[in-house]
Jmol script that loads the backbone (N, CA, C; Angstrom):
load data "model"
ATOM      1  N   UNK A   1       0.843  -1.184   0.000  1.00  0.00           N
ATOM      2  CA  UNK A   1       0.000   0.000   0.000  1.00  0.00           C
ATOM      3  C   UNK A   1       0.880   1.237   0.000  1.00  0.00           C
ATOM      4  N   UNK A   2       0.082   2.165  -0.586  1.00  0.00           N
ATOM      5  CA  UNK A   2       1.063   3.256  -0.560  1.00  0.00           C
ATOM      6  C   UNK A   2       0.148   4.616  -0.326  1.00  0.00           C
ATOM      7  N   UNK A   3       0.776   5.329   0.791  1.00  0.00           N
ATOM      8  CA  UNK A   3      -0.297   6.105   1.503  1.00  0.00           C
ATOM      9  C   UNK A   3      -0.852   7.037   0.564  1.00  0.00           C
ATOM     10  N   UNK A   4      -0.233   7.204  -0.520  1.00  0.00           N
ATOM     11  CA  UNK A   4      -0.684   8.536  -1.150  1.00  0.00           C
ATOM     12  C   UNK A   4      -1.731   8.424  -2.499  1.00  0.00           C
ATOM     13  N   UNK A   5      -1.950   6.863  -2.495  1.00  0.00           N
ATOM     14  CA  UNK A   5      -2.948   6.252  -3.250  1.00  0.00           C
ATOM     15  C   UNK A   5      -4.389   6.285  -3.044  1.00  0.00           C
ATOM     16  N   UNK A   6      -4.655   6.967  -4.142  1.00  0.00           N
ATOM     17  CA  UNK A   6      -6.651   6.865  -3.910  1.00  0.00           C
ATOM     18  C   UNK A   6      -6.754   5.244  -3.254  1.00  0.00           C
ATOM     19  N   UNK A   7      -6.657   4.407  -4.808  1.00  0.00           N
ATOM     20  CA  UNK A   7      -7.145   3.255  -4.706  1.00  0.00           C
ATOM     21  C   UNK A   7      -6.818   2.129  -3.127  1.00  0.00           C
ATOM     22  N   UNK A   8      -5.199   2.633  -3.125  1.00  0.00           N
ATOM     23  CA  UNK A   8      -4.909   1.688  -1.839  1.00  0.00           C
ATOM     24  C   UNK A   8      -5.578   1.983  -0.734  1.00  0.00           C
ATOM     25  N   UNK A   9      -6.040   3.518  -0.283  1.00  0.00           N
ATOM     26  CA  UNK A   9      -6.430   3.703   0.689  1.00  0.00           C
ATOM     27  C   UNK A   9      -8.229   3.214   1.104  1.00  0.00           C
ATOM     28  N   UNK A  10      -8.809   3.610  -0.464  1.00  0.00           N
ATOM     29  CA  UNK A  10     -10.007   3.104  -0.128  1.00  0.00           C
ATOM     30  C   UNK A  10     -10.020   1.099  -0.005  1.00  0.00           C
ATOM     31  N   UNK A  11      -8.820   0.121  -0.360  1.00  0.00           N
ATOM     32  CA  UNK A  11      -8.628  -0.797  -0.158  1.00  0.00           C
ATOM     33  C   UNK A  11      -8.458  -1.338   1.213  1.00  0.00           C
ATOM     34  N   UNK A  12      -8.006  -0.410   1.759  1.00  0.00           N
ATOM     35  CA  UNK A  12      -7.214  -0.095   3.130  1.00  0.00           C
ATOM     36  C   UNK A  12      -8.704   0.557   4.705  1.00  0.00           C
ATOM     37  N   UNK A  13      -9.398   0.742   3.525  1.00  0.00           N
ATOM     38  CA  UNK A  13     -10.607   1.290   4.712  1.00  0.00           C
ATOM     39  C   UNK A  13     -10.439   2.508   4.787  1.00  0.00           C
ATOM     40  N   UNK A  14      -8.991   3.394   5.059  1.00  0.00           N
ATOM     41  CA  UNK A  14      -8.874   4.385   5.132  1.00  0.00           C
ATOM     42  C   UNK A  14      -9.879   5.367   4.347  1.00  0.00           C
ATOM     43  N   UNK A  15     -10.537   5.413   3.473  1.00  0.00           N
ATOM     44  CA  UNK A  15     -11.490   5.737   2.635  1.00  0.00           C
ATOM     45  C   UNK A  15     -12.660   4.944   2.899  1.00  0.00           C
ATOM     46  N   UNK A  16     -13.780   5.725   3.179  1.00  0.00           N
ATOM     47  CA  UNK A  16     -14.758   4.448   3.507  1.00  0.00           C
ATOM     48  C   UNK A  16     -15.391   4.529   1.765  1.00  0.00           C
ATOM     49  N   UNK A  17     -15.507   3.029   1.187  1.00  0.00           N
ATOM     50  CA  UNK A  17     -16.256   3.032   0.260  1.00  0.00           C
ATOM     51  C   UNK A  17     -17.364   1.556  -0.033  1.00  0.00           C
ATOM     52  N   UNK A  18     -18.510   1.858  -0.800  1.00  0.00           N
ATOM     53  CA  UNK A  18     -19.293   0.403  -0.796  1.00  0.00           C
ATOM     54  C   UNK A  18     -18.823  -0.258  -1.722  1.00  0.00           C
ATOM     55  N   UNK A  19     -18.311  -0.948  -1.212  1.00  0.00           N
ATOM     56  CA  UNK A  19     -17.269  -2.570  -2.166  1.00  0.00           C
ATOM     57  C   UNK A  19     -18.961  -3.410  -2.443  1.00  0.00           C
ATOM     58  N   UNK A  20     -18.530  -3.515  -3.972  1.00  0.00           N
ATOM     59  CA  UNK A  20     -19.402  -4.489  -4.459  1.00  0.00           C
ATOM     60  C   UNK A  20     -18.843  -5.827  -4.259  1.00  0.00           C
ATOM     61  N   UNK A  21     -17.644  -5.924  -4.263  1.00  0.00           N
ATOM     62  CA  UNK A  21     -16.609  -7.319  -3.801  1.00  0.00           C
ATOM     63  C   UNK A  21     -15.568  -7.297  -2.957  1.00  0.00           C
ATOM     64  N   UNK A  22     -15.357  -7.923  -1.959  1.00  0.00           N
ATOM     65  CA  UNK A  22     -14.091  -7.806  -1.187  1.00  0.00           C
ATOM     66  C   UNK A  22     -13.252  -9.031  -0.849  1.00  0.00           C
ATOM     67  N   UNK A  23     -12.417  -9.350  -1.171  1.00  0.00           N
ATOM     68  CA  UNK A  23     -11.236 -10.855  -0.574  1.00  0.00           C
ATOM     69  C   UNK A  23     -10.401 -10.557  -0.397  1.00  0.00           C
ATOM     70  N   UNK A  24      -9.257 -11.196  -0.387  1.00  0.00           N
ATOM     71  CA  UNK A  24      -8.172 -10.867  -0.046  1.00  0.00           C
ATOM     72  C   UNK A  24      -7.090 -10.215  -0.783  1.00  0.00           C
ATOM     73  N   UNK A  25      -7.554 -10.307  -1.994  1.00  0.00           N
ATOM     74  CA  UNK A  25      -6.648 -10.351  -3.279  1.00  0.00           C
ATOM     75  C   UNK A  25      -7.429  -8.725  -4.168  1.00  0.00           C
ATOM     76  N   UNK A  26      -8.358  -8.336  -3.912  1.00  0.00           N
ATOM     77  CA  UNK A  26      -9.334  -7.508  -5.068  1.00  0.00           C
ATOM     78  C   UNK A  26     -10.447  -7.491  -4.666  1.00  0.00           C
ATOM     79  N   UNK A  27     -10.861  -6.403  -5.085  1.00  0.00           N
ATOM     80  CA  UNK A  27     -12.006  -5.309  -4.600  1.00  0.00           C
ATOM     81  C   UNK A  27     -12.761  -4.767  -5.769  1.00  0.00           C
ATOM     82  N   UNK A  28     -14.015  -4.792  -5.524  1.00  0.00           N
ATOM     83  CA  UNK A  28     -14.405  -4.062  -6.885  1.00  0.00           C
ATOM     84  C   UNK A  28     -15.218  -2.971  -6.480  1.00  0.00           C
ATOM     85  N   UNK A  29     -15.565  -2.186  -6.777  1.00  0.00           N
ATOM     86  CA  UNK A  29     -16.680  -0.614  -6.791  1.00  0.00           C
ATOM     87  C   UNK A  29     -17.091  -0.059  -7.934  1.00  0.00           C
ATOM     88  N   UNK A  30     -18.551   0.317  -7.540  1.00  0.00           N
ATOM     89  CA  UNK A  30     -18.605   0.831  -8.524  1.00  0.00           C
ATOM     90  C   UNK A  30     -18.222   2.590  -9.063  1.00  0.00           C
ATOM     91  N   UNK A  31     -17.972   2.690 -10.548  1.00  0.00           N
ATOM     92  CA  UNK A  31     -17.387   3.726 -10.855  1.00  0.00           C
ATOM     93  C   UNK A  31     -18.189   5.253 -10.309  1.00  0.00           C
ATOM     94  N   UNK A  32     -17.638   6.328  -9.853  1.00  0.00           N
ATOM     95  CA  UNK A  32     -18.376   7.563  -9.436  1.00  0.00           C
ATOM     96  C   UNK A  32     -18.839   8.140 -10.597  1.00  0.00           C
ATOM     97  N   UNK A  33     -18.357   8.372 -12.129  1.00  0.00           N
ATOM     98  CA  UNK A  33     -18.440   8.744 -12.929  1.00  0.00           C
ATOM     99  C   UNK A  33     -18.811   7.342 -14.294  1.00  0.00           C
ATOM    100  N   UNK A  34     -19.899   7.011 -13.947  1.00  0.00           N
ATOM    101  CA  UNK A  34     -20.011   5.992 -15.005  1.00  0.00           C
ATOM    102  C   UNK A  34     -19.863   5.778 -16.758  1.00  0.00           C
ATOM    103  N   UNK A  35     -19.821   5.602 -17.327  1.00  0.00           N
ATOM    104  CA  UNK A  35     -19.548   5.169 -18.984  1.00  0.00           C
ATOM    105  C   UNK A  35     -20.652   4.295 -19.230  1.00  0.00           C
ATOM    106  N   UNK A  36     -21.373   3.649 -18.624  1.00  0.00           N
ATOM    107  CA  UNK A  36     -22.748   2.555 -19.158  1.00  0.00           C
ATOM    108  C   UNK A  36     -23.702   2.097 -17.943  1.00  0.00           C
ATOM    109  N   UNK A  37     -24.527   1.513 -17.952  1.00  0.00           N
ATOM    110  CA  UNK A  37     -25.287   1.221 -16.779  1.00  0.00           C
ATOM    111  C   UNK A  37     -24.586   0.605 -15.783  1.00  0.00           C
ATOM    112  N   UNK A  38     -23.972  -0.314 -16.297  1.00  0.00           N
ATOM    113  CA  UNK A  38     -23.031  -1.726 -15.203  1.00  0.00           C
ATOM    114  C   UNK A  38     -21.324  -0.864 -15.714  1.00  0.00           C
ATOM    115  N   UNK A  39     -20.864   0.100 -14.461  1.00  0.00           N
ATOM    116  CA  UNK A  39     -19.163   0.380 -14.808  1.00  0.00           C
ATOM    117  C   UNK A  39     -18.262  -0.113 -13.295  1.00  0.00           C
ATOM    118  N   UNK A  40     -18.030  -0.995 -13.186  1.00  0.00           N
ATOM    119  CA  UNK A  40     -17.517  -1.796 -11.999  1.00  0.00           C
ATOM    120  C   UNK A  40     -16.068  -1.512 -11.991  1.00  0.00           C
ATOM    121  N   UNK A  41     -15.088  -0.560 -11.261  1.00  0.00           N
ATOM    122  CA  UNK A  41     -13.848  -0.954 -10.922  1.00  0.00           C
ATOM    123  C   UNK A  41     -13.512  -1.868 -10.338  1.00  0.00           C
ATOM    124  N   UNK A  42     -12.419  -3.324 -11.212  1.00  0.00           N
ATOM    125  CA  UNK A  42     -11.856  -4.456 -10.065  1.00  0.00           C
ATOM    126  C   UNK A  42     -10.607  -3.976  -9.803  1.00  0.00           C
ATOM    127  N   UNK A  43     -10.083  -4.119  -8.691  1.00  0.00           N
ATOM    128  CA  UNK A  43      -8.860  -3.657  -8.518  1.00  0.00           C
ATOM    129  C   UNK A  43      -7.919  -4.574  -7.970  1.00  0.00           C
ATOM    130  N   UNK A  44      -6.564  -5.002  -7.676  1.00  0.00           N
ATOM    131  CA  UNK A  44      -5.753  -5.639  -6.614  1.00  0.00           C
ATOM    132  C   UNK A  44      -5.812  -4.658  -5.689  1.00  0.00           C
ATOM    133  N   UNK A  45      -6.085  -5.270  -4.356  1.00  0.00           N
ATOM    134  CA  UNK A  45      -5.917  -4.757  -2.763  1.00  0.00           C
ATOM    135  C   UNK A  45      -4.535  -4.587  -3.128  1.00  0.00           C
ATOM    136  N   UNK A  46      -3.252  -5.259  -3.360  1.00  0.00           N
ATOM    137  CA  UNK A  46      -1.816  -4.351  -3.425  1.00  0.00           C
ATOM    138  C   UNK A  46      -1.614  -3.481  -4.123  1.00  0.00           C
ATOM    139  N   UNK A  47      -1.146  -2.611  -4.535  1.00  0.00           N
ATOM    140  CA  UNK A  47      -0.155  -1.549  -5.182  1.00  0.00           C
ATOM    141  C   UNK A  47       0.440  -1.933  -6.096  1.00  0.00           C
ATOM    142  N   UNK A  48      -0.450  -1.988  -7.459  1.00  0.00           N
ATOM    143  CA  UNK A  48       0.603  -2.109  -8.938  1.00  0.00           C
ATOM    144  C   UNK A  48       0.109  -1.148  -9.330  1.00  0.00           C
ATOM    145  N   UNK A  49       1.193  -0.476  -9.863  1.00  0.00           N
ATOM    146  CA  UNK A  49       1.007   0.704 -10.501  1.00  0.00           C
ATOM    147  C   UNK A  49      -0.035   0.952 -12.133  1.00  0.00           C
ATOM    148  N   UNK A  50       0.177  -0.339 -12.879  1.00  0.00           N
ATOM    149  CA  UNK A  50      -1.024  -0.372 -14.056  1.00  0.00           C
ATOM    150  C   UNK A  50      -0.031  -1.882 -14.536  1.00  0.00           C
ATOM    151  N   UNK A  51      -0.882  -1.733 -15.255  1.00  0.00           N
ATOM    152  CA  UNK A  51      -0.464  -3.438 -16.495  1.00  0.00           C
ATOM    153  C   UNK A  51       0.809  -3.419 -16.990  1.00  0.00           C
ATOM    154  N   UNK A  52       1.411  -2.205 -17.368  1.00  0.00           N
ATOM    155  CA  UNK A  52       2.798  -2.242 -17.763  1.00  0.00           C
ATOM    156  C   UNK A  52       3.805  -2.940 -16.658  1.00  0.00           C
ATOM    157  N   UNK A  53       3.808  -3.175 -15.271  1.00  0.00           N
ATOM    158  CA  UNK A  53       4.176  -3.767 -13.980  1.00  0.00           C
ATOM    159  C   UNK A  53       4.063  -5.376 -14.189  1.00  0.00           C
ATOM    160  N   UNK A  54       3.337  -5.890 -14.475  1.00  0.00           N
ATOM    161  CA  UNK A  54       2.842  -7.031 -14.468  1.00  0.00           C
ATOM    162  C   UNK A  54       3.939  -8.268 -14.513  1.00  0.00           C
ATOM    163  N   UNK A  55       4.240  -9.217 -14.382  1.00  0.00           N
ATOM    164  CA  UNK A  55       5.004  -9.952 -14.669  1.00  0.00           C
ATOM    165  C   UNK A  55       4.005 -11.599 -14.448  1.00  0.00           C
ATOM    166  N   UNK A  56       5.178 -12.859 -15.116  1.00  0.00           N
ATOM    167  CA  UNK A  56       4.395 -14.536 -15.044  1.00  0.00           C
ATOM    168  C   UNK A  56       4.258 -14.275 -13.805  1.00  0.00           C
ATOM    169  N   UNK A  57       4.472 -13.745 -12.732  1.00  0.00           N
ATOM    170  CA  UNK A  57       4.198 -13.864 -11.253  1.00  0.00           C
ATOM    171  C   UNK A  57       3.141 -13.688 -11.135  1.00  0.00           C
ATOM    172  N   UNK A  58       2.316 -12.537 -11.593  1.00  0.00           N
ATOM    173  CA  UNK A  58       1.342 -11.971 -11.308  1.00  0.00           C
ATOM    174  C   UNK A  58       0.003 -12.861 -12.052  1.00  0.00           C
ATOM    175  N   UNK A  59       0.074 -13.772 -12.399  1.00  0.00           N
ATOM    176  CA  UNK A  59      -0.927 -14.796 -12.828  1.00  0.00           C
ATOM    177  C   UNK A  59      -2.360 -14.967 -11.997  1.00  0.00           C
ATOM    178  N   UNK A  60      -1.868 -15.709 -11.287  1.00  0.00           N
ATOM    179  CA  UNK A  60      -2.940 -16.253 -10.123  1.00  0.00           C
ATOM    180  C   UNK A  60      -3.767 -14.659  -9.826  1.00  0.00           C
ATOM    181  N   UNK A  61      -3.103 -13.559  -9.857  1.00  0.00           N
ATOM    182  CA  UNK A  61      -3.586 -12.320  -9.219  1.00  0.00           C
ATOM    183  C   UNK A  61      -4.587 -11.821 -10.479  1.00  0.00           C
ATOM    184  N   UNK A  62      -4.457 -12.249 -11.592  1.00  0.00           N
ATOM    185  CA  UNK A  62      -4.901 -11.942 -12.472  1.00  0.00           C
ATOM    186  C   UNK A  62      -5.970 -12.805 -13.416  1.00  0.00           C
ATOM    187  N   UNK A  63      -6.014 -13.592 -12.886  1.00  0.00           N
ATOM    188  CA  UNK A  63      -6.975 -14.814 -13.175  1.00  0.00           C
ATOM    189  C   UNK A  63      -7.935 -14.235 -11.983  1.00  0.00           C
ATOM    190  N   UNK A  64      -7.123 -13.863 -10.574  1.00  0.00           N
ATOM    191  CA  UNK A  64      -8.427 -13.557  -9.855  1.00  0.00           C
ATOM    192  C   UNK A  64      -9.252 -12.286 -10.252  1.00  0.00           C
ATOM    193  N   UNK A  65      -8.479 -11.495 -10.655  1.00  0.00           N
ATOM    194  CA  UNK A  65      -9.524  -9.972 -11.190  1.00  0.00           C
ATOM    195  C   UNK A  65     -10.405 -10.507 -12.283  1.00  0.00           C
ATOM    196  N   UNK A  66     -10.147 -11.297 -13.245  1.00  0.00           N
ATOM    197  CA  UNK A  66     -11.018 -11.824 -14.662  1.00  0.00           C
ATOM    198  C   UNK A  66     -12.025 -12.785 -13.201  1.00  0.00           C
ATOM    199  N   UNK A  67     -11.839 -13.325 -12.937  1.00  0.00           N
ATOM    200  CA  UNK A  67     -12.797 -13.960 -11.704  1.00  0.00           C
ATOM    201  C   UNK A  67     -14.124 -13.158 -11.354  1.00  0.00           C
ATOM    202  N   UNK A  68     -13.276 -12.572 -11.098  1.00  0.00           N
ATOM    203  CA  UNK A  68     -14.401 -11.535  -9.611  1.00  0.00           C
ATOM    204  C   UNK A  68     -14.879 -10.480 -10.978  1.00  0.00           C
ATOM    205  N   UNK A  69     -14.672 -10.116 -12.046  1.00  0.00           N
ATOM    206  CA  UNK A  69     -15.589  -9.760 -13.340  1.00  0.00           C
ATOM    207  C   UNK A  69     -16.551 -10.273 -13.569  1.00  0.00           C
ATOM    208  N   UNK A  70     -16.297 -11.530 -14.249  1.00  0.00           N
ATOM    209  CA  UNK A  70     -17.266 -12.302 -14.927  1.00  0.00           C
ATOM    210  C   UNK A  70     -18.404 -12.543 -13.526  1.00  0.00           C
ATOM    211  N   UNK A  71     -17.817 -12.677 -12.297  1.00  0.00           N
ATOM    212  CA  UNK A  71     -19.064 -12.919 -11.361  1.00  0.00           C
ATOM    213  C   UNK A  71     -20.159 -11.581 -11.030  1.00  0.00           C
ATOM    214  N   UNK A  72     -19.110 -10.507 -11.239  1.00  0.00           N
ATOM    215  CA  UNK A  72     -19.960  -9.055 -11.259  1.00  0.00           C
ATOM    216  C   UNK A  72     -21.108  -9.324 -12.227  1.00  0.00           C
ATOM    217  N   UNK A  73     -20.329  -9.088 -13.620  1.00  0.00           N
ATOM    218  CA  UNK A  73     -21.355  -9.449 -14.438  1.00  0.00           C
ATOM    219  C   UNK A  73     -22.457  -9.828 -14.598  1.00  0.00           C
ATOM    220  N   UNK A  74     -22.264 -11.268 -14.193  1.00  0.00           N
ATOM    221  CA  UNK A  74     -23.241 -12.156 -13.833  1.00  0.00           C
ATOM    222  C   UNK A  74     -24.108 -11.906 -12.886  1.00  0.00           C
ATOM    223  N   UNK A  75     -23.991 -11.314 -11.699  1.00  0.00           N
ATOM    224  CA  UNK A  75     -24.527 -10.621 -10.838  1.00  0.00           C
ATOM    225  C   UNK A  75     -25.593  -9.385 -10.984  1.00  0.00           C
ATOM    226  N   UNK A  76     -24.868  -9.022 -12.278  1.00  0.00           N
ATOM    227  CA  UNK A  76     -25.627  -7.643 -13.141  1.00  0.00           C
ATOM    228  C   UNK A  76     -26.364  -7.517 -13.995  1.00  0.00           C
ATOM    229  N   UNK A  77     -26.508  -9.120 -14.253  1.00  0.00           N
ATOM    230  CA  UNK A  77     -27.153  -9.754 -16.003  1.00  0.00           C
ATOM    231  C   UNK A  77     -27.057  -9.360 -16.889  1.00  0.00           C
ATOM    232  N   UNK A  78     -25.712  -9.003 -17.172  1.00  0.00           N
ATOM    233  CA  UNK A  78     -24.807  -8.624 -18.474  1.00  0.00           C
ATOM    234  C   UNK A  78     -24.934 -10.071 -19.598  1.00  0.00           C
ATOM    235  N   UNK A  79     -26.089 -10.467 -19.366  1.00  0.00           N
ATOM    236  CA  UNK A  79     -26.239 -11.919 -20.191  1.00  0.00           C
ATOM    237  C   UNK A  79     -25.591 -11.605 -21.879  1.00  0.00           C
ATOM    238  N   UNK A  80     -25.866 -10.260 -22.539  1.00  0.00           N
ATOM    239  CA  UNK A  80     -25.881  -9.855 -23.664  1.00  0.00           C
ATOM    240  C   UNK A  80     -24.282  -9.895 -24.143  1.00  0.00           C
ATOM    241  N   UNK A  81     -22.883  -9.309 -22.839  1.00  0.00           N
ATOM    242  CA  UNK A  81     -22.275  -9.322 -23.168  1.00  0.00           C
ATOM    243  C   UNK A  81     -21.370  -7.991 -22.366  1.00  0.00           C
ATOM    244  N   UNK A  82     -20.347  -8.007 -22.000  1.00  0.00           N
ATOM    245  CA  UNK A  82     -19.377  -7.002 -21.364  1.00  0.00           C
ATOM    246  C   UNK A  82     -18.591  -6.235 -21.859  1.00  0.00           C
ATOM    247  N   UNK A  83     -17.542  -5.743 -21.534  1.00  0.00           N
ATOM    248  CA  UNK A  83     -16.208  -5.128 -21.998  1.00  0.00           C
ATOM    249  C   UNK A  83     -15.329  -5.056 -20.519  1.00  0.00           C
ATOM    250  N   UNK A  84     -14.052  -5.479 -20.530  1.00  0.00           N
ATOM    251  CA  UNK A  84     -13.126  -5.281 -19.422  1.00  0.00           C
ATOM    252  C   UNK A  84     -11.903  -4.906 -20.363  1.00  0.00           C
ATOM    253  N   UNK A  85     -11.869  -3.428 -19.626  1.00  0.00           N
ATOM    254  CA  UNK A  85     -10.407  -2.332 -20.112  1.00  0.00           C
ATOM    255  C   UNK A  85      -9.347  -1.943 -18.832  1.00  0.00           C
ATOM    256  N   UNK A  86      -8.356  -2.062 -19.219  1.00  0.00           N
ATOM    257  CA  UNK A  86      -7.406  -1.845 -18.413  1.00  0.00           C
ATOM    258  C   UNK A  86      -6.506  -0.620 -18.905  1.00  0.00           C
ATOM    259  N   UNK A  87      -6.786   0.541 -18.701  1.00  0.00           N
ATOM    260  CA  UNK A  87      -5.888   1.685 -19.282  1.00  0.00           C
ATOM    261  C   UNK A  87      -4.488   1.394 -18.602  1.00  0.00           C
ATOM    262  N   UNK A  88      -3.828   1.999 -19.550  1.00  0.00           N
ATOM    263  CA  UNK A  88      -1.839   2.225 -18.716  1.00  0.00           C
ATOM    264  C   UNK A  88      -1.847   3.506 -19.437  1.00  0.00           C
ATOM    265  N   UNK A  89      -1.135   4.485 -18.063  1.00  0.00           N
ATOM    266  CA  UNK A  89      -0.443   5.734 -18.380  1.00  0.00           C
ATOM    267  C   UNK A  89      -1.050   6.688 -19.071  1.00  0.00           C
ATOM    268  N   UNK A  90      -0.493   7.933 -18.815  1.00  0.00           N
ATOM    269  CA  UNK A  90      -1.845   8.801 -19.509  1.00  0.00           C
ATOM    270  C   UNK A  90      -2.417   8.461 -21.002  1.00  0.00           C
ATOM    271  N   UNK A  91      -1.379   8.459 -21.458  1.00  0.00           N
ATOM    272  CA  UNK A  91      -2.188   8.492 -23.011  1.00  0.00           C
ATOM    273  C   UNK A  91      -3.034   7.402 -23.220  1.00  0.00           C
ATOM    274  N   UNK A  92      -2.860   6.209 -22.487  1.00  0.00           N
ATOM    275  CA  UNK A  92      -3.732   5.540 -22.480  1.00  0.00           C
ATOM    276  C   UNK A  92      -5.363   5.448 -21.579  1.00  0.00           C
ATOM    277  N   UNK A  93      -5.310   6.647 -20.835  1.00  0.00           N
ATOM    278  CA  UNK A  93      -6.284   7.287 -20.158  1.00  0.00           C
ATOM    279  C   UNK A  93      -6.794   6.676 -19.163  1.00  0.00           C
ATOM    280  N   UNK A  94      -4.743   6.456 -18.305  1.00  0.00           N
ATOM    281  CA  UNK A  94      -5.315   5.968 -16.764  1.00  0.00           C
ATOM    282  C   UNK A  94      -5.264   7.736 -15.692  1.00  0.00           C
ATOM    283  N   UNK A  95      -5.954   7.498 -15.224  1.00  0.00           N
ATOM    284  CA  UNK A  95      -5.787   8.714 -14.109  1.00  0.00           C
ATOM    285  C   UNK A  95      -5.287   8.358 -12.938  1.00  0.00           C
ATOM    286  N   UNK A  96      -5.583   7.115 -12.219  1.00  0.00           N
ATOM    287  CA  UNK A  96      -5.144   6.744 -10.983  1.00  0.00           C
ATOM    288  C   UNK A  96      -4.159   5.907 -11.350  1.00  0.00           C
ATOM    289  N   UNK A  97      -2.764   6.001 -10.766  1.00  0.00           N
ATOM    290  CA  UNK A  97      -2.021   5.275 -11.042  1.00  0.00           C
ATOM    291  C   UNK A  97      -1.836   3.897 -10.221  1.00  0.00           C
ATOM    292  N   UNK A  98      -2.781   3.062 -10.127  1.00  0.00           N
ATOM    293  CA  UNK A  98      -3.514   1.703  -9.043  1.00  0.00           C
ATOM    294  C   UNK A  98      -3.781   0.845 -10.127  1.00  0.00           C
ATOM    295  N   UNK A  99      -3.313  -0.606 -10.497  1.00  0.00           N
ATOM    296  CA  UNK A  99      -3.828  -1.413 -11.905  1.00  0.00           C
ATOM    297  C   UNK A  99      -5.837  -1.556 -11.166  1.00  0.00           C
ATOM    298  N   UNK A 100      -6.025  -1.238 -12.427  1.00  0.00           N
ATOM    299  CA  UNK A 100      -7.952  -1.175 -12.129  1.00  0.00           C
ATOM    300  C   UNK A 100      -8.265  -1.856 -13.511  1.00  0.00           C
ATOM    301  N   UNK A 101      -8.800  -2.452 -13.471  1.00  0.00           N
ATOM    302  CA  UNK A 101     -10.163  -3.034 -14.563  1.00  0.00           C
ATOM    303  C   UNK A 101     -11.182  -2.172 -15.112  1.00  0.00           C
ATOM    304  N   UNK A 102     -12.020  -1.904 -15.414  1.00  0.00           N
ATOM    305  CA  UNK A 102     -12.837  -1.221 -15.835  1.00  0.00           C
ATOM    306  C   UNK A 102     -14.268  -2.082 -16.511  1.00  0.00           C
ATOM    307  N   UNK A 103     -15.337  -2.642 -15.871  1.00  0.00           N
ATOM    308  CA  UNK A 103     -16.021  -3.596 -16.203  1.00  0.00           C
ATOM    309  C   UNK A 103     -17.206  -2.940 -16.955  1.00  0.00           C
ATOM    310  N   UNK A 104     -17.517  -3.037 -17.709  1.00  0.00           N
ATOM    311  CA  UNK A 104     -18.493  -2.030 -18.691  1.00  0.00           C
ATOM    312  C   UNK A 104     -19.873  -2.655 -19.472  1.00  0.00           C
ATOM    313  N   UNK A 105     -20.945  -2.693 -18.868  1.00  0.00           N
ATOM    314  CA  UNK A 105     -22.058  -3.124 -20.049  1.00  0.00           C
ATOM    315  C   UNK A 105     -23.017  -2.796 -19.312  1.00  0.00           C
ATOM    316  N   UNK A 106     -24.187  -3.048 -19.756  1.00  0.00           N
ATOM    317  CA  UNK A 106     -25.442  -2.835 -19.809  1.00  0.00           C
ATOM    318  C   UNK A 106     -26.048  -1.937 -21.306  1.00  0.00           C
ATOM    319  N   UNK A 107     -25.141  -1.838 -22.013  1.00  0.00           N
ATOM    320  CA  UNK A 107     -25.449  -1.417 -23.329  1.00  0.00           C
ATOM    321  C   UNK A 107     -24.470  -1.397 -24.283  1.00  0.00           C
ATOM    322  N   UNK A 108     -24.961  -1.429 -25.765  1.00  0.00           N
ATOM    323  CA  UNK A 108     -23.838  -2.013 -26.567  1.00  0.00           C
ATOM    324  C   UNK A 108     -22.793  -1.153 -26.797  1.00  0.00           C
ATOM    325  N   UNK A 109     -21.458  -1.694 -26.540  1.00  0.00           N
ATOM    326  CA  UNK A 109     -20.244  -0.974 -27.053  1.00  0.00           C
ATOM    327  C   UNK A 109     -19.594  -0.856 -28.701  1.00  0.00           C
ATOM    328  N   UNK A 110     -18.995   0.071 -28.202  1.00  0.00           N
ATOM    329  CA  UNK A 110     -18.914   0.149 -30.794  1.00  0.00           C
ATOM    330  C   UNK A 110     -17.448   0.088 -30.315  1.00  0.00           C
ATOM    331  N   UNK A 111     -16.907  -0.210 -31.438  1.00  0.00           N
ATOM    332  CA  UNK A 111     -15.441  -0.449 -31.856  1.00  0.00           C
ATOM    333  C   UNK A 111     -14.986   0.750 -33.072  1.00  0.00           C
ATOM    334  N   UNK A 112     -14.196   0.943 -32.438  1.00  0.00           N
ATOM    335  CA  UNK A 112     -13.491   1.334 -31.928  1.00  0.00           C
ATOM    336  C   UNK A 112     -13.796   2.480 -31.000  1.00  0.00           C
ATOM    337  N   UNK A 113     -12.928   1.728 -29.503  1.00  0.00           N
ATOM    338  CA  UNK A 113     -13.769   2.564 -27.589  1.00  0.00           C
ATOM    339  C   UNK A 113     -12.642   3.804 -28.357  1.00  0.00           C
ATOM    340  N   UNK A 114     -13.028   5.202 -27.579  1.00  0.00           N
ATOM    341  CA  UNK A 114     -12.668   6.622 -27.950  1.00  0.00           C
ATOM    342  C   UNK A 114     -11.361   6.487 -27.629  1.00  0.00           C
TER     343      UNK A 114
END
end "model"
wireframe off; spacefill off
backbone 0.3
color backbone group
């Protein structure tokens, strides 16, 4: 954790927020500023900075975020179909520098996302 982190702190309690999911590993919430009906942040409870970090280590940690998605989802009756985005770095239009998911549906997405 790193004190000066949105994400770690609301992981941390230090932030009180309503977790749609909580374990040991990842947390999900939903977004303050939504993009579609169903916009679910999953996050790791540790401190990675975005996807560019990642390494074969980080597997199991990452099988668990695709996990705890598809169960959101499902939870949300995204029966039709989802989107999970993972921005890195600005230009790729992360703002918080915390690896986050971005779980997206309840209506149809077009290709190419902005």
């Amino acid at each position: 954790m790193t004190t000066d982190c949105l994400f770690c702190r609301m992981a941390s309690g230090e932030i009180p927020v309503a977790k749609v999911h909580e374990d040991d590993l990842v947390f999900a919430i939903r977004d303050i500023n939504p993009q579609a009906p169903t916009h679910v942040l999953v996050l790791p409870v540790a401190h990675i900075g975005s996807a560019a970090e990642l390494t074969e280590a980080d597997a199991p940690l990452l099988g668990r975020l695709f996990s705890v998605a598809a169960k959101i989802a499902q939870q949300d009756g995204l029966e039709g179909g989802w989107r999970l985005v993972s921005n890195v770095g600005p230009d790729g239009g992360q703002t918080v520098p915390h690896l986050h998911m971005h779980l997206l549906g309840g209506r149809s997405m077009h290709w190419p996302p902005g």
